[in-house]
C-alpha positions in Angstrom: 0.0 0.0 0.0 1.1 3.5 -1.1 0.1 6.5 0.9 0.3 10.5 -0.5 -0.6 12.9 2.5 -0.9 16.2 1.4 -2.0 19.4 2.7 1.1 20.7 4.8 1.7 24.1 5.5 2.9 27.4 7.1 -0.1 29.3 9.1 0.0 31.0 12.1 -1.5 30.1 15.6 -4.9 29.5 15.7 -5.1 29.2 11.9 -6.6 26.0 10.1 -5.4 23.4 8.2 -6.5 20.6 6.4 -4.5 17.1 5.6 -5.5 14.8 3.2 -4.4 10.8 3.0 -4.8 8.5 0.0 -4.0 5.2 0.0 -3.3 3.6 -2.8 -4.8 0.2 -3.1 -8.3 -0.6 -2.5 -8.1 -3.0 0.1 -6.9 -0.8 2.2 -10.0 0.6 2.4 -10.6 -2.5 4.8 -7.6 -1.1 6.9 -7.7 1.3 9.7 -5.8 4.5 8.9 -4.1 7.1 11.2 -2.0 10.1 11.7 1.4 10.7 13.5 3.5 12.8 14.2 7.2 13.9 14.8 8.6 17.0 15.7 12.7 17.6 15.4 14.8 15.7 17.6 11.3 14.1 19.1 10.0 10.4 18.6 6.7 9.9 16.5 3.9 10.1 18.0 -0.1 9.5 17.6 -2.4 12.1 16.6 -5.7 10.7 16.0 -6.6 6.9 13.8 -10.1 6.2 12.2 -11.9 3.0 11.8 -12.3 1.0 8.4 -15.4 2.4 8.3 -14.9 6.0 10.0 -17.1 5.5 13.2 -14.6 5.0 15.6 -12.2 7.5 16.8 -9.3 7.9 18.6 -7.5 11.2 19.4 -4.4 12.2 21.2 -5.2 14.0 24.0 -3.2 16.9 22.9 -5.2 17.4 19.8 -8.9 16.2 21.1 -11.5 19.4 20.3 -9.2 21.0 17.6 -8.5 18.4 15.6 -11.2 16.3 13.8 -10.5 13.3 11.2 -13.1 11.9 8.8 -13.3 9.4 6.1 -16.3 7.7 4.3 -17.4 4.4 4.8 -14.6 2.1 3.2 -12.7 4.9 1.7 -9.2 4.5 0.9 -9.3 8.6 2.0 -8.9 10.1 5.0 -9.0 13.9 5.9 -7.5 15.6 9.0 -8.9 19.0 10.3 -6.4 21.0 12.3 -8.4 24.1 13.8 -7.0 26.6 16.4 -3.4 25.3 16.0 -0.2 26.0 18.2 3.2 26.1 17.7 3.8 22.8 19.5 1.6 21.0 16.6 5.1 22.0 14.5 6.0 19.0 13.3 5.9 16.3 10.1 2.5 14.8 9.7 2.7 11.3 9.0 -0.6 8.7 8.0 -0.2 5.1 8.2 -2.4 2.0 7.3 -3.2 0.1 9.9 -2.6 -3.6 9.9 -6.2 -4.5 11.1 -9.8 -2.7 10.4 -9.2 -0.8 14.0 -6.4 2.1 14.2 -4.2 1.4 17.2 -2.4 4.0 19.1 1.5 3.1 18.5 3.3 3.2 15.2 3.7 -0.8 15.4 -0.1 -0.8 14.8 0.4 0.4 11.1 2.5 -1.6 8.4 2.2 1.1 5.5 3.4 4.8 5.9 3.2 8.0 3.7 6.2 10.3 3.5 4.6 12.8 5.7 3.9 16.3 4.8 5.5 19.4 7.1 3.3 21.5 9.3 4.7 24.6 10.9 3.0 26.9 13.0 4.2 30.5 14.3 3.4 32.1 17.1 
């Protein structure tokens, strides 16, 4: 499975921004999906992963009520909107496929990863 986030930017604090994950085969679409993160000289860490089917939700507690990801039933797509963001979101956005139809929480959860896509806030 291939994966092409997109979406990065530069915006300032409490700006928006919006990610977008595409996976390239269509069985993933049976594959949880998530986001990490990593900032410089920091390890990866979870942001938030989505069900096969987009109903269930998990969020780092760090990004819970600002950030929201969605995905349609099945889709090999998933978006990630980043409202009311702070410098300490700086960092390389990562989405992974997960190896089951339920995203886990730690990176060994997912087998496929995108490149990631750089998001940098200023304060």
């Amino acid at each position: 499975v291939q994966l092409q986030a997109s979406g990065g930017g530069l915006v300032q604090a409490g700006g928006s921004l919006r990610l977008s994950c595409t996976a390239s085969r269509r069985t993933s679409s049976n594959n949880g999906m998530g986001w990490f993160r990593q900032a410089p000289g920091k390890e990866r860490e979870f942001v938030v992963g989505v069900s096969w089917n987009g109903q269930i939700t998990r969020y780092a507690e760090s990004v819970e009520g600002r950030f929201t990801v969605s995905r349609g039933y099945g889709s090999s797509t998933t978006y990630l909107n980043m409202n009311s963001l702070k410098p300490e979101d700086t960092a390389v956005y990562y989405c992974a496929s997960a190896r089951g139809a339920f995203a886990g929480t730690t990176t060994t959860s997912y087998n496929s990863w995108g490149l990631g896509t750089q998001v940098t806030v200023s304060s």
